[in-house]
GUZA-637591 format. One line per 5 residues: number of its first residue (from 1); their letters; for each residue x, y, z of N, C-alpha, C, O. Coordinates in Angstrom, 1 decimal, decimal comma. Layout:
NUM	A	X/Y/Z/X/Y/Z/X/Y/Z/X/Y/Z; ...
% end
This chain:
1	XXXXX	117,2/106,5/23,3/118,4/107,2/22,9/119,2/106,3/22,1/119,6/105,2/22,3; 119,5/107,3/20,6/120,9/106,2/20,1/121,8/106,7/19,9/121,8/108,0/19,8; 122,8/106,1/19,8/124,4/106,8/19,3/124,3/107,1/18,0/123,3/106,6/17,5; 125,2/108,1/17,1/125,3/108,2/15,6/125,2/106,6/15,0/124,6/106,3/14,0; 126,0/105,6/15,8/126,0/104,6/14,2/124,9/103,9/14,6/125,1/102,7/14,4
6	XXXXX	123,6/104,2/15,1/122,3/103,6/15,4/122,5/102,4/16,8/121,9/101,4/16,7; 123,4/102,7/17,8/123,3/101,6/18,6/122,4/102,5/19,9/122,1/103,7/20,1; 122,1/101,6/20,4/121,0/102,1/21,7/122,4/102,6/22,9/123,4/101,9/22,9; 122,2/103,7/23,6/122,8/104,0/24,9/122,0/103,5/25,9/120,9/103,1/25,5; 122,2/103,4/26,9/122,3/103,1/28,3/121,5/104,0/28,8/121,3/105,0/28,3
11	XXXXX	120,7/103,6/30,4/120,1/104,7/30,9/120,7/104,2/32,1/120,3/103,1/32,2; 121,4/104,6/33,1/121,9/103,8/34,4/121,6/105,2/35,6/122,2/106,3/35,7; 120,6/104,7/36,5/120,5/105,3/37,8/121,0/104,5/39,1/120,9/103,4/39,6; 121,6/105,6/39,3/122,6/105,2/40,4/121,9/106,0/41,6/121,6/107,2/41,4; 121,7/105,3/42,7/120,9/106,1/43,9/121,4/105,2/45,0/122,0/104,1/44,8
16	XXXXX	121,1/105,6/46,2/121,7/105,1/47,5/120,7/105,2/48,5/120,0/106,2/48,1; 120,4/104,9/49,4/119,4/105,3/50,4/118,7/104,1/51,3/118,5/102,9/51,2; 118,4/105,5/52,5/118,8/105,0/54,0/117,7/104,3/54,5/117,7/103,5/55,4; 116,7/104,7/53,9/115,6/104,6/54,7/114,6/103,7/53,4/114,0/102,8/54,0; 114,4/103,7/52,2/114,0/103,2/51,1/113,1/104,2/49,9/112,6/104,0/48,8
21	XXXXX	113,1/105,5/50,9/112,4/106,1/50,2/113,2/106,7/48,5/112,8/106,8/47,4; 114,0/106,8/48,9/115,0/107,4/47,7/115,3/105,7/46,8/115,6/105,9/45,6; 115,3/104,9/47,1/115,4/103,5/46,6/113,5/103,6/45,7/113,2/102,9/44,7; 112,9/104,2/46,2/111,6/103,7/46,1/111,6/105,1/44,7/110,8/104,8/43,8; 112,1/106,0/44,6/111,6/107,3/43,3/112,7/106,9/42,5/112,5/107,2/41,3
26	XXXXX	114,3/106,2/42,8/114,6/105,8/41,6/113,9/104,3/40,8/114,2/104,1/39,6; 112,9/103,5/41,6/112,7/103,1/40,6/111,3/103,8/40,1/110,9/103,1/39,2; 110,5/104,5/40,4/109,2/105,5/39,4/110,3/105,7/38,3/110,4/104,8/37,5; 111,3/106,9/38,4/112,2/106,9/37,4/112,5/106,0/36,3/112,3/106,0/35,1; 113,1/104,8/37,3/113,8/104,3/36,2/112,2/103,3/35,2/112,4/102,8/34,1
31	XXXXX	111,3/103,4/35,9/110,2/102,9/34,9/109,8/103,4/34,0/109,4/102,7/33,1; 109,9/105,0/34,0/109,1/105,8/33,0/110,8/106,7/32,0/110,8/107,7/31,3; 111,5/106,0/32,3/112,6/106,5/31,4/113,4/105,6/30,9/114,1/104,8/31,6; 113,3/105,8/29,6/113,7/104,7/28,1/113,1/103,0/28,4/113,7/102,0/28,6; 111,6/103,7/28,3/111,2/102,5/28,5/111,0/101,1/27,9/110,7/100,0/28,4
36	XXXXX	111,2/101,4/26,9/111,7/100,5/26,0/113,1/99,8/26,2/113,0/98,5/26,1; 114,3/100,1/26,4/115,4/99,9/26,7/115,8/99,7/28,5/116,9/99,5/28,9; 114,4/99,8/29,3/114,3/99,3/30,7/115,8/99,7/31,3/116,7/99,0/30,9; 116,1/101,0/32,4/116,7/101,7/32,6/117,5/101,0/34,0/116,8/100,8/35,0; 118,6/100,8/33,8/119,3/99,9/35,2/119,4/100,8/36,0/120,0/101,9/35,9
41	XXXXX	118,8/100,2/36,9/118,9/101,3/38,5/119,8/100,0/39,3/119,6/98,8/39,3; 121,1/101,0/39,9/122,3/100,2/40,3/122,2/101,1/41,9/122,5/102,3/41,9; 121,9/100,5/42,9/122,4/101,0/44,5/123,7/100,8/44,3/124,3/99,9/43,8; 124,3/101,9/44,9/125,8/102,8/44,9/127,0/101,9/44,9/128,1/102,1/44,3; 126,6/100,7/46,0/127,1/99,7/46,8/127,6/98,4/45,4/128,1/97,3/45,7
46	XXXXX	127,3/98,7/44,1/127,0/97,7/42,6/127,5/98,2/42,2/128,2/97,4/41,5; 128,2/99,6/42,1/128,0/100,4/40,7/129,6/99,6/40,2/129,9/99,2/41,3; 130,2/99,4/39,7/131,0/99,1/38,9/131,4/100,6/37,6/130,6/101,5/37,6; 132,8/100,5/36,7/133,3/101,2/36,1/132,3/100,5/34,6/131,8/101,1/33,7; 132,5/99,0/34,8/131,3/98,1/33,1/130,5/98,7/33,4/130,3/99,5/32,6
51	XXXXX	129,6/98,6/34,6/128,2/98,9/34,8/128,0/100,5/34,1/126,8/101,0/34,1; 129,0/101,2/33,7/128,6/102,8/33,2/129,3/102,9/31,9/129,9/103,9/31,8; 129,5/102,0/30,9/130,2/101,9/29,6/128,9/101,8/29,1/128,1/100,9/29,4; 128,5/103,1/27,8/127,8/103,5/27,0/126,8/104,1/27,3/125,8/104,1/26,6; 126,8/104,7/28,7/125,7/105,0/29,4/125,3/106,6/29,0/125,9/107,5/29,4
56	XXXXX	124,1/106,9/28,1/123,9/107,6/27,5/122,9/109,0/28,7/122,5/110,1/28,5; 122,9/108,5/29,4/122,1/109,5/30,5/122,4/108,8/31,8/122,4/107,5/31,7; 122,6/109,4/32,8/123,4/108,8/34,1/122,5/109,7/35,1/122,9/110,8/35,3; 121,5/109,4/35,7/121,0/109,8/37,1/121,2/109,2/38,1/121,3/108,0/38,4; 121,5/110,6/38,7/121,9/109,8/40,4/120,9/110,4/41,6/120,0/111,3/41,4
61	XXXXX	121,0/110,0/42,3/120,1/110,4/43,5/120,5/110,0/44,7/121,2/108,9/44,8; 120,2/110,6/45,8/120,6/110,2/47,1/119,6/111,0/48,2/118,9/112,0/48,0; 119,6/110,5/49,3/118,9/111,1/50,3/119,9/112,3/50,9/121,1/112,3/51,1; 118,7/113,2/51,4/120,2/114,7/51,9/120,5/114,3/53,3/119,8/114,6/54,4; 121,5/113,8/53,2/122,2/113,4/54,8/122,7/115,1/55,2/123,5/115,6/54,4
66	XXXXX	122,4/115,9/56,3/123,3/117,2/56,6/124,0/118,0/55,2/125,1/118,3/54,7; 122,6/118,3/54,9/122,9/119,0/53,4/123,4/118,8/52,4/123,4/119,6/51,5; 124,0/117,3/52,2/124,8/117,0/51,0/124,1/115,3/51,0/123,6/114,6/51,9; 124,3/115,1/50,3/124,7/113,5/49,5/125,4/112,4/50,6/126,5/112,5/51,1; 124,4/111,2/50,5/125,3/110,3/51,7/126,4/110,1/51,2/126,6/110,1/50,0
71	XXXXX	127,6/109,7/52,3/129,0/110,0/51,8/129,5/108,9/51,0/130,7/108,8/50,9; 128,3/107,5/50,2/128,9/107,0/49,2/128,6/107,2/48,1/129,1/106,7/47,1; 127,7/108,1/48,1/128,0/109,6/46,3/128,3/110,3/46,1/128,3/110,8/44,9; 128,8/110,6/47,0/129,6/111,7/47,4/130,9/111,1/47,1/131,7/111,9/46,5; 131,6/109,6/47,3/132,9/109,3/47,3/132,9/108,7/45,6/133,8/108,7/44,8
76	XXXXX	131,3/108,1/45,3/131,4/107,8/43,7/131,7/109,1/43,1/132,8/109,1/42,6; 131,0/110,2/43,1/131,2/111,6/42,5/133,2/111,5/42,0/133,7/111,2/40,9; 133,7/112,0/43,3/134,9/112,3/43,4/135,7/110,9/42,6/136,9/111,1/42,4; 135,2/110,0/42,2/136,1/108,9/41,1/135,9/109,2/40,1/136,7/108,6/39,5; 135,2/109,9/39,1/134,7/110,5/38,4/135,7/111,5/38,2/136,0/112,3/39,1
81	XXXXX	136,6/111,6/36,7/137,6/112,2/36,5/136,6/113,7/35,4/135,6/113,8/34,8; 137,5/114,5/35,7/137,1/116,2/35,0/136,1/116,0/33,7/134,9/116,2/33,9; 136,4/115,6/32,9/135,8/115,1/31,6/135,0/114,0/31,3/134,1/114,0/30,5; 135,5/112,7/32,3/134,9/111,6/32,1/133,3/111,7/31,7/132,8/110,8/31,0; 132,7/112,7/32,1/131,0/112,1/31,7/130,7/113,4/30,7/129,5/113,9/30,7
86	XXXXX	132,2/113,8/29,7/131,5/114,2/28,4/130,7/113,8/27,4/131,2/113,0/26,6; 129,8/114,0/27,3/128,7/114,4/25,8/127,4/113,0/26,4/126,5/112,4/25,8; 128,1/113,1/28,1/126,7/112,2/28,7/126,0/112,9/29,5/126,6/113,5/30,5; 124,3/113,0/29,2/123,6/113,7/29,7/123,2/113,0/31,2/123,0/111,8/31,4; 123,1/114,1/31,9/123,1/113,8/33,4/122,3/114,6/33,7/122,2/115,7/33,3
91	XXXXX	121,1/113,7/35,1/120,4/114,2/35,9/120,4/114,2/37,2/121,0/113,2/37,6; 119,9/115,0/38,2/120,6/114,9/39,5/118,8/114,6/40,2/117,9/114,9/39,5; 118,5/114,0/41,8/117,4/114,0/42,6/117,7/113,7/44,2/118,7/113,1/44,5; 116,9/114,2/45,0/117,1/113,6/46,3/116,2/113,8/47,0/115,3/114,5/46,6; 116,3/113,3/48,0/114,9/113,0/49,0/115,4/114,0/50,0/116,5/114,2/50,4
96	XXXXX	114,1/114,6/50,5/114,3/115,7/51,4/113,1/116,1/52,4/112,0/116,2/52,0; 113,6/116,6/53,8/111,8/117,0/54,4/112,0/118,0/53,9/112,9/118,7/53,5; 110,0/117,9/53,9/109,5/119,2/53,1/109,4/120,2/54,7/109,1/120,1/55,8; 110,1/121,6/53,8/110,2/122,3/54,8/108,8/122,7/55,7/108,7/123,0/56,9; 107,9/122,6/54,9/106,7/123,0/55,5/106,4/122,3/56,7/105,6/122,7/57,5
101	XXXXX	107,1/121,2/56,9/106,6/120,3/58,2/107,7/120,9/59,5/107,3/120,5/60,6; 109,1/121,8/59,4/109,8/121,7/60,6/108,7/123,2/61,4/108,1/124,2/60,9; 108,9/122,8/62,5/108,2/123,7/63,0/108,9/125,0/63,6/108,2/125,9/63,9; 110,2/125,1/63,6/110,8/126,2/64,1/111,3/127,1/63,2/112,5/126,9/63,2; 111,1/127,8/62,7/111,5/129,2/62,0/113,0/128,9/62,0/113,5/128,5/61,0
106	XXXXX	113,7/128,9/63,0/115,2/129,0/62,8/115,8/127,6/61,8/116,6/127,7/60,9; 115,2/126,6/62,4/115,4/125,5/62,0/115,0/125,4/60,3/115,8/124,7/59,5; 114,1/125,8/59,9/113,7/126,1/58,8/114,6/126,7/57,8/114,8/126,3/56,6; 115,0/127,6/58,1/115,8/128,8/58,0/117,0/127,9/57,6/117,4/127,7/56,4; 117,5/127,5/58,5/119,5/126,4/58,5/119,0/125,5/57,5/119,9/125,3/56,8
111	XXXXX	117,7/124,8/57,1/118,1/123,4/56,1/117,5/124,3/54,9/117,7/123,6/53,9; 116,9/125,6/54,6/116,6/126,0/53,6/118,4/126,8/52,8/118,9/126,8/51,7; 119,0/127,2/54,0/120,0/127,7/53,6/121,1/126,9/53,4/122,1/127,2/52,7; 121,1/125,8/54,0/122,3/124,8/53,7/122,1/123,9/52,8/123,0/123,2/52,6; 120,9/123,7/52,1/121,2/123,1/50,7/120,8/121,5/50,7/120,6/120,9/51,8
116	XXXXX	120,8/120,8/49,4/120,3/119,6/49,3/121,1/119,1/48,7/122,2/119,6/48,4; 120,8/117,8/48,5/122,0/116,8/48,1/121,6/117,2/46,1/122,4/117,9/45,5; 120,8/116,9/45,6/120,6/116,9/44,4/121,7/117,9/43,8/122,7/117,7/43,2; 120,9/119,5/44,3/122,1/120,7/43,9/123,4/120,4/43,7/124,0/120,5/42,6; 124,1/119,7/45,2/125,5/119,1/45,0/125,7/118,3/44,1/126,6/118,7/43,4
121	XXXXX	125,1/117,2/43,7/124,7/116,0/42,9/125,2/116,8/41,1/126,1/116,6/40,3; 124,1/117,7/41,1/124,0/118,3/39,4/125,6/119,0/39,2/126,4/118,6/38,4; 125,8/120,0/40,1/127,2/120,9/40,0/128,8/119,4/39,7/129,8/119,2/39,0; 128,3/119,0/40,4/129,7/117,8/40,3/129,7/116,9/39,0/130,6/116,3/38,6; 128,9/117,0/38,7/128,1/116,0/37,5/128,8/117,0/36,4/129,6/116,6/35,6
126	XXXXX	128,1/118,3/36,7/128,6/119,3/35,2/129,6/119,6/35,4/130,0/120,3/34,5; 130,4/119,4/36,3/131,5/119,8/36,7/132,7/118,6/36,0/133,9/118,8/36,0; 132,1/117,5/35,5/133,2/116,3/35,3/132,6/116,3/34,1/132,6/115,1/33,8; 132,0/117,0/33,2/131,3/117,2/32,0/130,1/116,4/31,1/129,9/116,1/29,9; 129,5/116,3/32,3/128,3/115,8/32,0/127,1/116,9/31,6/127,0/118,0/32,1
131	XXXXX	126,3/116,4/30,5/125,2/117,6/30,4/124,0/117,5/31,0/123,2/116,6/30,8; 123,7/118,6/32,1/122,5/118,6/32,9/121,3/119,1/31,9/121,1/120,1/31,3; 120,4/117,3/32,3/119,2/117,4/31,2/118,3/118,5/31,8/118,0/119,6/31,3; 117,9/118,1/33,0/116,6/119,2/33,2/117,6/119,4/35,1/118,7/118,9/35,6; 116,7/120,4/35,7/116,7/121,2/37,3/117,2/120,3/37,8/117,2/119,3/37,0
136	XXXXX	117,9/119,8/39,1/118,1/118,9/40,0/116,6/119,2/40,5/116,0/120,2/40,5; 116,1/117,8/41,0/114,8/117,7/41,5/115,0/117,1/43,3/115,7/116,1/43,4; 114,4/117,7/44,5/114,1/117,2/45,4/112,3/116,6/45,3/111,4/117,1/44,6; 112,3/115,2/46,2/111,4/114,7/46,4/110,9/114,5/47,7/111,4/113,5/48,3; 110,2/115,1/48,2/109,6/115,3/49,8/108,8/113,8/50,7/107,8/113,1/50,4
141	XXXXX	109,9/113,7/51,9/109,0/113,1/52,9/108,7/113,4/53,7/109,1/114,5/54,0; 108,0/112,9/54,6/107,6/113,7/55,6/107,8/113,7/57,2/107,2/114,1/58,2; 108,8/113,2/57,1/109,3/112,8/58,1/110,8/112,8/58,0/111,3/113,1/57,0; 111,8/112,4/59,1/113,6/112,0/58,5/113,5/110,9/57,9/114,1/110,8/56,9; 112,9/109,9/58,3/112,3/108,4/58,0/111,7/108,0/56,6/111,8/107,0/55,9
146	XXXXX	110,7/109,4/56,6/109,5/108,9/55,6/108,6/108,7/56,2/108,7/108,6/57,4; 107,4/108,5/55,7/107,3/107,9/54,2/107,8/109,3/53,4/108,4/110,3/53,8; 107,2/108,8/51,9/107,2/109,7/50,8/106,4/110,5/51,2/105,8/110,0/52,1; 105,8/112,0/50,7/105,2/112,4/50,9/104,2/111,7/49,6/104,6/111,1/48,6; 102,5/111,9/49,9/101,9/111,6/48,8/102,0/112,5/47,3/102,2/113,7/47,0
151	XXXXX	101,9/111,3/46,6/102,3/112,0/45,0/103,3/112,0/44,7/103,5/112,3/43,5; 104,6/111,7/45,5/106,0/112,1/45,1/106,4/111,2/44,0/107,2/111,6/43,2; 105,7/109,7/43,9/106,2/108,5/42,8/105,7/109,2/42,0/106,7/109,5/41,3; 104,7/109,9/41,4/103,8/110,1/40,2/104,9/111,4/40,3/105,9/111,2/39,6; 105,0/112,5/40,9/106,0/113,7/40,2/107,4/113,2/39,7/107,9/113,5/38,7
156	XXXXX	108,0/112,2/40,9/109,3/111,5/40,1/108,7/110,7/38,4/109,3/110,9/37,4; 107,7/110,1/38,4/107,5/109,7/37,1/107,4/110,5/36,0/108,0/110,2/35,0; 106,7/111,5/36,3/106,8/113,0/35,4/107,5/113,2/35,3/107,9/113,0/34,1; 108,7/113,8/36,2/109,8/114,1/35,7/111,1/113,6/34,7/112,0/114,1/34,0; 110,4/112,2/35,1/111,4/110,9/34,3/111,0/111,2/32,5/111,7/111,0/31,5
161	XXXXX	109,8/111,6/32,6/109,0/111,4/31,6/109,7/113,0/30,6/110,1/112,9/29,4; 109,7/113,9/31,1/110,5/114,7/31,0/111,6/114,7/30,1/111,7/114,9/28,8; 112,6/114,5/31,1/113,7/114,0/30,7/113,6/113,2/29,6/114,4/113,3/28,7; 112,6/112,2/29,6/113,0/111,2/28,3/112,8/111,8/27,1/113,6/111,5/26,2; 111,7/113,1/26,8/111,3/113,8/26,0/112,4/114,9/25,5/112,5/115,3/24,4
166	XXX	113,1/115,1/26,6/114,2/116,0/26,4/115,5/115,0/25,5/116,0/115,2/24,4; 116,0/113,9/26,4/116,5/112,9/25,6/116,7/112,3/24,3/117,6/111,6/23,7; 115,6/112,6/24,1/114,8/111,5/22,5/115,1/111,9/21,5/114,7/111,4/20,5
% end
């Protein structure tokens, strides 16, 4: 990605996570997006206001703590002023059990209807005017813990891949 007067933008992913699995698909990501320009993946706990000056695509990700985003992307999100991430393209991800593993119908039912962190992730994002490049993506484990489920690095890399295509 370049700016009009030919300088290179930034690719900075910002992710947080409990367990390492969500630490582990931002960096597939950040491998297979602007590879050339090697994409800084910053844990939440780093991120700095320098660390996001010229940042031409900004993904975040987080693991879904009780339907949303652990509460330090949740508290980055909210510093993030109405406009601040105009005419910067933004992607949203998070890690999540795959429903197919809970065994109770009801239970199934409450985490299908209460939502994922990414969803929250993209709305706040376009909400402070950032442009959402592609879908908010969940990435399945299989467990609360994990692991990943298999394949999940290779679909986060696709998707990275994606995005960069859409980007370029």
């Amino acid at each position: 990605m370049t700016r009009p007067d030919g300088d290179s933008l930034k690719t900075v992913i910002v992710f947080d996570s409990v367990f390492g699995n969500t630490a582990k698909i931002a960096q597939a990501i950040g491998t297979c997006v602007n590879e050339g320009d090697n994409a800084e993946k910053i844990h939440i706990g780093e991120v700095t206001s320098e660390k996001l000056q010229g940042v031409g695509l900004l993904i975040i990700g987080s693991p879904t703590r009780q339907f949303r985003p652990t509460e330090a992307i949740t508290n980055f999100i909210k510093t993030l002023t109405k406009n601040q991430l105009a005419g910067i393209n933004v992607a949203a991800f998070d890690t999540r059990i795959d429903l197919e593993t809970i065994e109770s119908g009801a239970l199934r039912f409450i985490v299908d209807k209460g939502g994922y962190a990414a969803r929250y992730i993209a709305k706040e994002l376009t909400a402070r005017g950032g442009k959402l490049v592609a879908p908010a993506v969940g990435f399945l484990v299989t467990g609360e813990e994990g692991p990943l489920k298999d394949g999940e690095l290779e679909r986060a890399a696709d998707w990275a891949k994606h995005i960069q295509e859409i980007v370029s």
